[in-house]
LUMNU-399084 format. One record per residue (C-alpha): x, y, z; residue in one letter. Coordinates in pm, 1 decimal, decimal comma. Layout:
N
ATOM          X          Y          Z   res
ATOM          X          Y          Z     a
...
This chain:
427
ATOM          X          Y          Z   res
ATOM     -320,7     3120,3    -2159,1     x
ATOM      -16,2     2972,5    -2304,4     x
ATOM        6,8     2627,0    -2400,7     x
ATOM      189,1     2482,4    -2073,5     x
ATOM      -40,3     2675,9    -1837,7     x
ATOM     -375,9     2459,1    -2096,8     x
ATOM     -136,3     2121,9    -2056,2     x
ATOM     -143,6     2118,4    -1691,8     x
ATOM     -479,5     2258,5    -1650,4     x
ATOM     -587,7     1951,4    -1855,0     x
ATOM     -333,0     1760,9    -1688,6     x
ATOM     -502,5     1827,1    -1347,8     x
ATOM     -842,8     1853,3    -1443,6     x
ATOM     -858,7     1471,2    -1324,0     x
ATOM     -624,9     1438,3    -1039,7     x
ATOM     -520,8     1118,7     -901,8     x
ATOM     -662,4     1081,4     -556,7     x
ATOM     -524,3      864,7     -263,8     x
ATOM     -767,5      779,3        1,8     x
ATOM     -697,0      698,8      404,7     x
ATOM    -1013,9      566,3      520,0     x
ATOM     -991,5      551,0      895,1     x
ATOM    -1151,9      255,3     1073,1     x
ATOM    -1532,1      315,2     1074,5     x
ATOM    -1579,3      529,9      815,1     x
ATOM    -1667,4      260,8      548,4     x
ATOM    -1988,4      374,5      434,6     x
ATOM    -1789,9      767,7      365,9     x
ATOM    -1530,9      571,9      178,5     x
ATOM    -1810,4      446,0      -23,4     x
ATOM    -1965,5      823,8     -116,2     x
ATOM    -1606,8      924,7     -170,2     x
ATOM    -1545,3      590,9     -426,7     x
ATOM    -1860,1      654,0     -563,6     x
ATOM    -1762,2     1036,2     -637,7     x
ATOM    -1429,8      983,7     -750,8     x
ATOM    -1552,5      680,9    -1029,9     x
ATOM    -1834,6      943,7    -1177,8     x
ATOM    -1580,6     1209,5    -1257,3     x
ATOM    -1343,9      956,2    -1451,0     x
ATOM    -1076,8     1044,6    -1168,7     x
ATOM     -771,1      796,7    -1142,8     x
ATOM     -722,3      559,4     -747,2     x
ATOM     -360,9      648,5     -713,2     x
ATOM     -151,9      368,6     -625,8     x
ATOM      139,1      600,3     -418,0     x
ATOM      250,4      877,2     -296,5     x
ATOM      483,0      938,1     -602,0     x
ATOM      140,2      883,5     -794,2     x
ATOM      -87,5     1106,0     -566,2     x
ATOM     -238,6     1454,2     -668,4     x
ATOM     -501,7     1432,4     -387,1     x
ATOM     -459,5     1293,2      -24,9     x
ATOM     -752,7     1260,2      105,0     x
ATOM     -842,3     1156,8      469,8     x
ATOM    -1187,3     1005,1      596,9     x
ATOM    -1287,4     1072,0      934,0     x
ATOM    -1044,2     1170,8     1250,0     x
ATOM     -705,4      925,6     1264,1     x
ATOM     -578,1      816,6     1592,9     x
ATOM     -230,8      934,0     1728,2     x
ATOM      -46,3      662,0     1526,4     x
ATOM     -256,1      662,9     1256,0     x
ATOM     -170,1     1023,3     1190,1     x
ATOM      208,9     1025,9     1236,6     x
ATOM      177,8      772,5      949,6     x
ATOM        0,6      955,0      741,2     x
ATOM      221,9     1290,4      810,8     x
ATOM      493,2     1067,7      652,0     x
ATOM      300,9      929,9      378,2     x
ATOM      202,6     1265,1      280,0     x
ATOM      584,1     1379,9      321,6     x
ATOM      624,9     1197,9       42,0     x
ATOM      382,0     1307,3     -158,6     x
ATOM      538,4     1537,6     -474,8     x
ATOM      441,7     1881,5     -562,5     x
ATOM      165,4     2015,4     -670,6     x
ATOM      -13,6     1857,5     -413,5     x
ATOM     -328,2     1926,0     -194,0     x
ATOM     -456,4     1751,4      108,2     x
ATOM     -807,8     1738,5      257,0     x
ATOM    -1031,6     1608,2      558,4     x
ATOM    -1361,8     1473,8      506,0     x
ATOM    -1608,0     1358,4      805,5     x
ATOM    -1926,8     1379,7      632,5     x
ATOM    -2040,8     1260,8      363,8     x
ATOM    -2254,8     1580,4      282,9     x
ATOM    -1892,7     1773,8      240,5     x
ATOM    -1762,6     1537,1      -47,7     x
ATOM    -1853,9     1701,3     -377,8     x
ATOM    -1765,4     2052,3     -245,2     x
ATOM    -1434,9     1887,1     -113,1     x
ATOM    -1313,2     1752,8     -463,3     x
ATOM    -1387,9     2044,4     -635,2     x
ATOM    -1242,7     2263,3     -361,7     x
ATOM     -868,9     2008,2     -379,3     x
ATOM     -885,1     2012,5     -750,5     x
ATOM     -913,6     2409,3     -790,6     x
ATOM     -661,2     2394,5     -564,8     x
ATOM     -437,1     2177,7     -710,9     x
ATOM     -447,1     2357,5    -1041,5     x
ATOM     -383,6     2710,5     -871,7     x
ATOM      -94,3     2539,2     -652,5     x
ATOM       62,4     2392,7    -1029,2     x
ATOM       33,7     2780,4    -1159,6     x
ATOM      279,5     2909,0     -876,3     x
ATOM      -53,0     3096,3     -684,6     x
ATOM       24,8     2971,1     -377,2     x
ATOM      364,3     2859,1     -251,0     x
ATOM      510,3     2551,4     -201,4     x
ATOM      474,0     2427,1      188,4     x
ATOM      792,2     2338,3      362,6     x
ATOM      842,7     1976,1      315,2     x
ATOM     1007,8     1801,6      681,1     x
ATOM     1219,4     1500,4      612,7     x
ATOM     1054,4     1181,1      706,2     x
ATOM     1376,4     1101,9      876,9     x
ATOM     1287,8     1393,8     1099,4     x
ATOM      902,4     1257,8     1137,2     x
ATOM      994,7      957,4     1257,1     x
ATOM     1224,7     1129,6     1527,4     x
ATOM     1601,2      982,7     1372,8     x
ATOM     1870,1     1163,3     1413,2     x
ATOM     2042,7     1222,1     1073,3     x
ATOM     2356,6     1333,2     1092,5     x
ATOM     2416,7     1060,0     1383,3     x
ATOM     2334,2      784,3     1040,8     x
ATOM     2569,5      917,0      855,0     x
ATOM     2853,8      919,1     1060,9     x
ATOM     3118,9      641,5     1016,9     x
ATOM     2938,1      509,0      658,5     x
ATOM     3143,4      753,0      467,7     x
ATOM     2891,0      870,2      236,7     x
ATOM     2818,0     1189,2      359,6     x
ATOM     2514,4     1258,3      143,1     x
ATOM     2642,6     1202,7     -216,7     x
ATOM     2613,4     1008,7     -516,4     x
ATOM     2328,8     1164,2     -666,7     x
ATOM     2123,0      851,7     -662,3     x
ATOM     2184,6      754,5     -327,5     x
ATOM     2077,1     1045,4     -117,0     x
ATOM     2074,1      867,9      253,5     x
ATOM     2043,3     1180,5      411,2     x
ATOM     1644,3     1172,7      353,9     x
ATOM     1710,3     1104,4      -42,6     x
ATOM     1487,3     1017,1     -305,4     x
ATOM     1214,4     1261,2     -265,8     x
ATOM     1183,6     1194,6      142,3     x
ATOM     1193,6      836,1      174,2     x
ATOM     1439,6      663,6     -116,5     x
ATOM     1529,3      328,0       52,9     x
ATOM     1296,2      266,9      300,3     x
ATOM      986,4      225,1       97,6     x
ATOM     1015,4      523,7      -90,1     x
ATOM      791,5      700,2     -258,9     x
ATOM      575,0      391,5     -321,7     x
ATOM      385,8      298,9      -36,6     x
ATOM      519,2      456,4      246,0     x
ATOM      791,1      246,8      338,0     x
ATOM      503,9       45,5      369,7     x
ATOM      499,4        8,9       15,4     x
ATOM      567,1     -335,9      -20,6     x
ATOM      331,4     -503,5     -214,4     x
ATOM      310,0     -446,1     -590,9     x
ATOM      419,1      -53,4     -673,0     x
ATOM      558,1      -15,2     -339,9     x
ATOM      884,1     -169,2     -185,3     x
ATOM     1185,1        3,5     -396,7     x
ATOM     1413,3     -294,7     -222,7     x
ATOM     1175,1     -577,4     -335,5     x
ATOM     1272,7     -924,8     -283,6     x
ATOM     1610,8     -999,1     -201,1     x
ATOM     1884,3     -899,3     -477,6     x
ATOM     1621,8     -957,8     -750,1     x
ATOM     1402,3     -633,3     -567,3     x
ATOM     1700,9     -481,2     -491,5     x
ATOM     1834,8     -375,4     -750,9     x
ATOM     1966,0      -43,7     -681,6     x
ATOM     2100,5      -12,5    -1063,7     x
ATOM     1796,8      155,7    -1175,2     x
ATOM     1825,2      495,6    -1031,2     x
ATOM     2150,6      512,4     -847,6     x
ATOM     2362,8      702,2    -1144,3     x
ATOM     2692,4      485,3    -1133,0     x
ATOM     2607,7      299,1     -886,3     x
ATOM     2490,4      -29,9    -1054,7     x
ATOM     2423,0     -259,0     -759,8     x
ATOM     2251,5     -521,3     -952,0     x
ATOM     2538,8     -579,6    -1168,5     x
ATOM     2786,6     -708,3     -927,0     x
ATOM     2963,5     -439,6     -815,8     x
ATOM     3226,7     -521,5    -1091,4     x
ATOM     3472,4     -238,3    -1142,8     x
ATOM     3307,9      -12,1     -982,1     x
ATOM     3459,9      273,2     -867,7     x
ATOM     3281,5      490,1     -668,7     x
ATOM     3517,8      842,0     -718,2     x
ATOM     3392,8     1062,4     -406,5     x
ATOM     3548,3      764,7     -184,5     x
ATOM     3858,2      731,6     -327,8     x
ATOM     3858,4      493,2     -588,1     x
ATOM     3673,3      276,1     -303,7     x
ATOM     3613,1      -70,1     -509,8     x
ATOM     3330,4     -248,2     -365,3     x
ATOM     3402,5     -532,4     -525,6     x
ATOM     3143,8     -838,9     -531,6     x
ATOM     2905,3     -897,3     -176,4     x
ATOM     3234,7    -1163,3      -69,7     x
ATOM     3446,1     -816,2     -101,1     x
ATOM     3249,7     -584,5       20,1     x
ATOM     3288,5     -445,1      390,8     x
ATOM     3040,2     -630,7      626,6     x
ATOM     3004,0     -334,7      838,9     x
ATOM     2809,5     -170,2      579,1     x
ATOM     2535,1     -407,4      620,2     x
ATOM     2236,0     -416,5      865,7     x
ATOM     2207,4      -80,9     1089,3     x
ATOM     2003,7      265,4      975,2     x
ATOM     2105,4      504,3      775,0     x
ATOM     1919,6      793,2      811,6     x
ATOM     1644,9      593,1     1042,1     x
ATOM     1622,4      371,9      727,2     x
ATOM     1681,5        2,6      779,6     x
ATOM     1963,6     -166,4      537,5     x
ATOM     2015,1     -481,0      478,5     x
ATOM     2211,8     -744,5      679,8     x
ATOM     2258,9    -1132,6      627,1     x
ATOM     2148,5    -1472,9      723,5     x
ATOM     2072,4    -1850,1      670,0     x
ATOM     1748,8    -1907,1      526,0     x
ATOM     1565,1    -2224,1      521,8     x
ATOM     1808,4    -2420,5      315,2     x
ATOM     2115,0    -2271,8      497,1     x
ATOM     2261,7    -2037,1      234,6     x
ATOM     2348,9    -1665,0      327,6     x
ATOM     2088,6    -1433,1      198,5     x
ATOM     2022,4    -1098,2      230,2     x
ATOM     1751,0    -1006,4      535,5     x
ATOM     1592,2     -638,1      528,5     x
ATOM     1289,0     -564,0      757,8     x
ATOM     1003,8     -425,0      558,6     x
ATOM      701,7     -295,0      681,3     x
ATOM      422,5     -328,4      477,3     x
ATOM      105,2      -98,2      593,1     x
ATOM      -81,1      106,6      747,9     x
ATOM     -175,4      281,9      420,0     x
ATOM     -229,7       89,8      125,1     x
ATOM     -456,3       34,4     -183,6     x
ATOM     -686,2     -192,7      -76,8     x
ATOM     -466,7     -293,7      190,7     x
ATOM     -687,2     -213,7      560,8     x
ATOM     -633,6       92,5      696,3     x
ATOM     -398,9       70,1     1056,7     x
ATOM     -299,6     -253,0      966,0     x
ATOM       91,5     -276,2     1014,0     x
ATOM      283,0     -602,8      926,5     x
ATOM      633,5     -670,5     1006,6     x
ATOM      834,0     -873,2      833,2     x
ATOM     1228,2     -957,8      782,6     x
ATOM     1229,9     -998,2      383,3     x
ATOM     1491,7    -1270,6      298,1     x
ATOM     1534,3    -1365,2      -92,8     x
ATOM     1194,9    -1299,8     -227,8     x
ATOM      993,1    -1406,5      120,5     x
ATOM      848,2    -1310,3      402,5     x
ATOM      994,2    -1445,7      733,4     x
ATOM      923,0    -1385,8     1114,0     x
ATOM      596,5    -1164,8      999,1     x
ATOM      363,6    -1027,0     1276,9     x
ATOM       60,4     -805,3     1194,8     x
ATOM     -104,8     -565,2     1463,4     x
ATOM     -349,6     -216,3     1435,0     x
ATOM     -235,6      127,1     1480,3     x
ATOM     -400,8      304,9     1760,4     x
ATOM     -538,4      -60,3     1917,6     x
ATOM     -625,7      100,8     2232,8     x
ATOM     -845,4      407,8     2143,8     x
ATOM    -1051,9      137,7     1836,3     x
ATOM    -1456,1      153,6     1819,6     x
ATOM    -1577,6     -171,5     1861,1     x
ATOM    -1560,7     -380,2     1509,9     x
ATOM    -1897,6     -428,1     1344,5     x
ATOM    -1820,3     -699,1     1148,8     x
ATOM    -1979,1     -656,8      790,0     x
ATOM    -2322,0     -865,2      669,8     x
ATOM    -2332,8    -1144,3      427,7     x
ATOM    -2484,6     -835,8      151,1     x
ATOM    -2441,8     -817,9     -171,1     x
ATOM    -2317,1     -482,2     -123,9     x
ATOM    -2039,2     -568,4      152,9     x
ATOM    -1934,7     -884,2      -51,7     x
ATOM    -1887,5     -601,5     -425,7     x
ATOM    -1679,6     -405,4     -191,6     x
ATOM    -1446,3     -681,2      -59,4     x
ATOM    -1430,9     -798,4     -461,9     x
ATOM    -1320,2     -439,1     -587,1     x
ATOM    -1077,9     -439,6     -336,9     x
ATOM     -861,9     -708,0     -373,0     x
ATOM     -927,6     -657,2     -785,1     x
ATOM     -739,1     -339,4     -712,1     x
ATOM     -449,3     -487,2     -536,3     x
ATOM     -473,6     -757,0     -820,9     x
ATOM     -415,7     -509,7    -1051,3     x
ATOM     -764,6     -549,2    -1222,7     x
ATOM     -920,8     -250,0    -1170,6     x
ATOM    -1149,6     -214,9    -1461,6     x
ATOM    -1334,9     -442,8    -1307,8     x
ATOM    -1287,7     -306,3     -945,4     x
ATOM    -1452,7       14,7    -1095,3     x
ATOM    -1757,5     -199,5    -1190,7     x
ATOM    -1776,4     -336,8     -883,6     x
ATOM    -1792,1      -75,7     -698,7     x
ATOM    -2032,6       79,8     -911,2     x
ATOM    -2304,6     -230,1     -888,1     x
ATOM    -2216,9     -165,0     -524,1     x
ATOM    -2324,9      188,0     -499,6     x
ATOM    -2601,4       50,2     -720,7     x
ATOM    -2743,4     -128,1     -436,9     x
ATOM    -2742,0      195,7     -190,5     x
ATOM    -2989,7      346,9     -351,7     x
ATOM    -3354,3      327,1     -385,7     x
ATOM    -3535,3      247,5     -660,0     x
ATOM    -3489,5      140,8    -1060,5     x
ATOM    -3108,0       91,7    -1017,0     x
ATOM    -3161,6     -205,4     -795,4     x
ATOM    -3246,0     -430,4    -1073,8     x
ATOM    -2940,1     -243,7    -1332,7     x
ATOM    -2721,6     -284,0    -1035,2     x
ATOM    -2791,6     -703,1     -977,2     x
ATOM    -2731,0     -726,8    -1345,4     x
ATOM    -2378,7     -546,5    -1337,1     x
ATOM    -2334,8     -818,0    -1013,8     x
ATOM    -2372,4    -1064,6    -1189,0     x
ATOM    -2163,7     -971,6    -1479,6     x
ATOM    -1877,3     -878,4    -1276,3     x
ATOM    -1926,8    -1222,7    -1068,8     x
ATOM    -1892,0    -1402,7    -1459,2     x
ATOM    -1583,7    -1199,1    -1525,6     x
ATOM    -1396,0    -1291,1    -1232,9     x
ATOM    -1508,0    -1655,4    -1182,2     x
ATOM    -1411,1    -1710,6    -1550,8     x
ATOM    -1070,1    -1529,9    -1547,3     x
ATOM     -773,8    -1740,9    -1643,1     x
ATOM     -523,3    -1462,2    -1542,3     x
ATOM     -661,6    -1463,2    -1219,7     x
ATOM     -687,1    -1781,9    -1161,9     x
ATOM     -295,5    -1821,1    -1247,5     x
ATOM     -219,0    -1539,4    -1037,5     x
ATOM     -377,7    -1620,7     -691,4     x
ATOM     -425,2    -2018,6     -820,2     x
ATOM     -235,4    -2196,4     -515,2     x
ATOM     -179,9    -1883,2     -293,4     x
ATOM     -267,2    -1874,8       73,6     x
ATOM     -353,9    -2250,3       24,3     x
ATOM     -272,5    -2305,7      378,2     x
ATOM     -588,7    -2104,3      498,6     x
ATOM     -788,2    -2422,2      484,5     x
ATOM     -592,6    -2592,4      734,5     x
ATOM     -708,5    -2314,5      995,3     x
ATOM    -1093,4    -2279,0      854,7     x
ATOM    -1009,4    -1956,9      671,6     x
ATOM    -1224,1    -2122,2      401,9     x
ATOM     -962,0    -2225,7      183,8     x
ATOM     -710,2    -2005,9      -91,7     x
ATOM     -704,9    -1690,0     -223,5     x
ATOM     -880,1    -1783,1     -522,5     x
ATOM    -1139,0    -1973,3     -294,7     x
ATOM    -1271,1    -1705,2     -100,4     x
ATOM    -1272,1    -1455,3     -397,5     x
ATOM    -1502,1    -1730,4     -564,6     x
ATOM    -1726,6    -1731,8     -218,8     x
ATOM    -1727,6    -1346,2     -278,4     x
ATOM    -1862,5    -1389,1     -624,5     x
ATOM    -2124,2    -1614,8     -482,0     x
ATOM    -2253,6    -1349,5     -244,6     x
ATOM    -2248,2    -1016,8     -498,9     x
ATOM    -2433,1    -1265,5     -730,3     x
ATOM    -2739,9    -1311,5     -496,7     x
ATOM    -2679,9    -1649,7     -387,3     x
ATOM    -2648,0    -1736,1        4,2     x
ATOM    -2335,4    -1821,8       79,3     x
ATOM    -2199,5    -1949,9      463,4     x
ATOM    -1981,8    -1724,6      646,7     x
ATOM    -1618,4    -1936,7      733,5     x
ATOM    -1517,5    -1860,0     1071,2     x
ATOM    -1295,7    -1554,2     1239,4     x
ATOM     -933,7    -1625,7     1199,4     x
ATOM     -673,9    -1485,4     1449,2     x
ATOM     -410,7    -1207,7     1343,1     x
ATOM     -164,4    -1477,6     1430,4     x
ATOM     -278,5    -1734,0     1220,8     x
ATOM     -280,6    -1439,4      877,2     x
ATOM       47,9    -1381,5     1027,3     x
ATOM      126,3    -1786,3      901,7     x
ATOM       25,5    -1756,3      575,0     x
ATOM      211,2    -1511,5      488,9     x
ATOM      491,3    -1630,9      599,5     x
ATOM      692,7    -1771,4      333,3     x
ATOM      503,4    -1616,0       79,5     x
ATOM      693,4    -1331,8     -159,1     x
ATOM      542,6     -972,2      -55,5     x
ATOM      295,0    -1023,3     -402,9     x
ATOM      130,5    -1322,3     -276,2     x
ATOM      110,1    -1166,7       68,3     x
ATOM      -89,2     -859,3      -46,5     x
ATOM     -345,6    -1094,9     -227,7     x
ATOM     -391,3    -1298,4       78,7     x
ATOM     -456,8     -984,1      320,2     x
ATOM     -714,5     -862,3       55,7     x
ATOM     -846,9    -1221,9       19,2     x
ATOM     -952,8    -1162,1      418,9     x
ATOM    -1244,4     -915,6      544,0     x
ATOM     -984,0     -806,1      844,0     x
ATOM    -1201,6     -577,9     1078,3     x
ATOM     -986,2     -328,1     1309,0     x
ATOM    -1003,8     -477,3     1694,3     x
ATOM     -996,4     -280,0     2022,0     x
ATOM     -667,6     -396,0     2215,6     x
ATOM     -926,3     -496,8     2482,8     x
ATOM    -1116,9     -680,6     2255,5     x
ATOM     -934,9    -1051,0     2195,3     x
ATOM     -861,0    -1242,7     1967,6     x
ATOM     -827,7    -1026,0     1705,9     x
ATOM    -1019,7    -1132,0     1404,2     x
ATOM    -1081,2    -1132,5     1016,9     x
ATOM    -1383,2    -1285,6      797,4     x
ATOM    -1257,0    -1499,9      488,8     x
């Protein structure tokens, strides 16, 4: 075996896995969590960062276009699995990771990769016409560019990337900055002098210069940016984002719209995927083992995951009988210390989603993680009261696409039946 073939054998040998659990399938998501922590293996954070895609339990209609996309996206060698039982989970890992390394050593061939411009049913020669790109400039493939999804997400998250990794636009001019990447094309700089050969010398100029009719519209089914007054009546820059329904620790069907103007969120409305074909929410217990999992959750999206992996393991702790009950309260408790005690966090998430108390959410971010600490600690802790998806739709809005991430993980959101109403989440 030559030394590339050992590199990427080693390489693989702990594959980064990216899970879809689909609504109900909590406690499989748990046995898969559980797995994935004993063999060292890495949570991927996005497609571009995914070895293994691997789906709990059978998606709805919606729910599975979206993750055809999402796994569009994801980069080769690359291996995607099913699991329904929790029984098939070992055998499934070691199946996608044999796999995976046979897939890296040219074994088995490449699958055709569909644009997700043609998944999501756009027409794209009909986007290019009349923006005089025609598919160039290297950077700024339009066309279904950037590995499958360049602009409208892109490879982080989905298009739904937002949040921390995902959202290649950002916020405003500051996330857009489409110098990094584009090769000549240094957006962020101003435009100034730029001369963009292919179209003739075309000089964009600065924004004040710069053809209006290129903003706002698709190009290749992917939304660009137009303009309008924000709150204190300047022209900004407005792109609808998407952020959802796949996500690190983000809940699974869970699709918010937004118009992203500056660095904020404006106009945002959240709904589920497949609302019409939804089991009945069970709403989780008070348990220390429900409260662990809602802490290593938002840890993740916190970017703590340390300790969201000990979290999660003095969760699994608690699933199982005998001697590691008492070895899992005291790995509880420790985590509960860590977090409480955290001056990072508390400067992060300090002061976010302060508005939740005015509508009994039970207070900030910071507040409720606190309440979950409480819980996975042992100590009985009241439940605040079900929230509407209206009222998490008004706190995040205003809030940059960061902040709006930590409050969605801040809330216990359970998926709701369309015919079920009002649609609810558990602070």
């Amino acid at each position: 075996m030559d030394v590339i073939a050992r590199l990427r054998n080693w390489a693989l040998a702990r594959p980064r896995v990216l899970l879809v659990d689909v609504p109900g399938t909590t406690m499989l998501r748990w046995s898969v969590e559980a797995e994935v922590d004993r063999r060292g293996w890495r949570r991927a954070v996005s497609p571009a960062d995914t070895d293994l895609l691997v789906v709990l339990g059978l998606p709805g209609p919606d729910l599975a276009e979206a993750v055809d996309v999402l796994w569009s996206q994801v980069p080769e060698p690359r291996h995607r699995m099913d699991v329904h039982h929790s029984g098939e989970v070992v055998v499934a890992l070691d199946t996608g990771r044999d796999t995976l390394i046979r897939r890296a050593g040219g074994e088995i061939d490449a699958d055709d990769r569909p644009s997700p411009a043609s998944l999501l049913g756009k027409d794209q020669d009909a986007d290019h016409e009349g923006m005089g790109h025609g598919g160039g400039h290297e950077g700024m493939g339009h066309g279904g560019g950037h590995e499958g999804m360049g602009h409208g997400g892109g490879h982080e998250g989905m298009g739904h990337g937002g949040g921390h990794e995902g959202m290649g636009h950002g916020g405003g001019h500051e996330g857009m900055d489409h110098g990094s990447g584009h090769e000549g094309m240094d957006h962020g700089s101003g435009h100034e002098g730029m001369d963009h050969g292919m179209h003739g010398g075309m000089d964009h100029g600065m924004h004040g210069g710069m053809d209006r009719g290129m903003h706002g519209g698709e190009v290749a089914g992917l939304p660009m940016a137009s303009t309008g007054p924000d709150r204190d009546g300047l022209q900004l820059d407005v792109l609808k984002v998407v952020l959802g329904p796949v996500l690190p620790g983000w809940p699974t069907g869970l699709v918010l719209r937004a118009d992203l103007q500056g660095d904020v969120l404006t106009s945002a409305e959240l709904a589920w995927l497949d609302a019409d074909t939804l089991p009945a929410a069970q709403p989780h217990s008070g348990s220390q083992p429900a409260a662990l999992d809602r802490l290593a959750r938002f840890l993740d999206v916190a970017g703590w995951p340390t300790a969201a992996r000990d979290a999660r393991c003095a969760r699994d702790g608690f699933t199982v009988d005998g001697f590691a009950q008492g070895a899992a309260q005291r790995l509880a408790e420790a985590v509960a210390r860590r977090v409480r005690r955290s001056r990072v966090l508390s400067w992060t998430a300090g002061g976010v989603g302060q508005a939740a108390s005015e509508r009994g959410s039970g207070g900030g971010v910071l507040d409720r993680v606190r309440r979950w600490c409480d819980t996975a600690s042992g100590q009985p802790v009241d439940e605040p009261p079900a929230i509407a998806l209206d009222d998490v739709a008004a706190l995040v809005e205003g809030a940059e696409i960061g902040s709006a991430r930590l409050i969605v993980a801040s809330l216990d959101l359970l998926p709701v039946p369309a015919a079920s109403a009002p649609e609810h989440a558990h602070a």
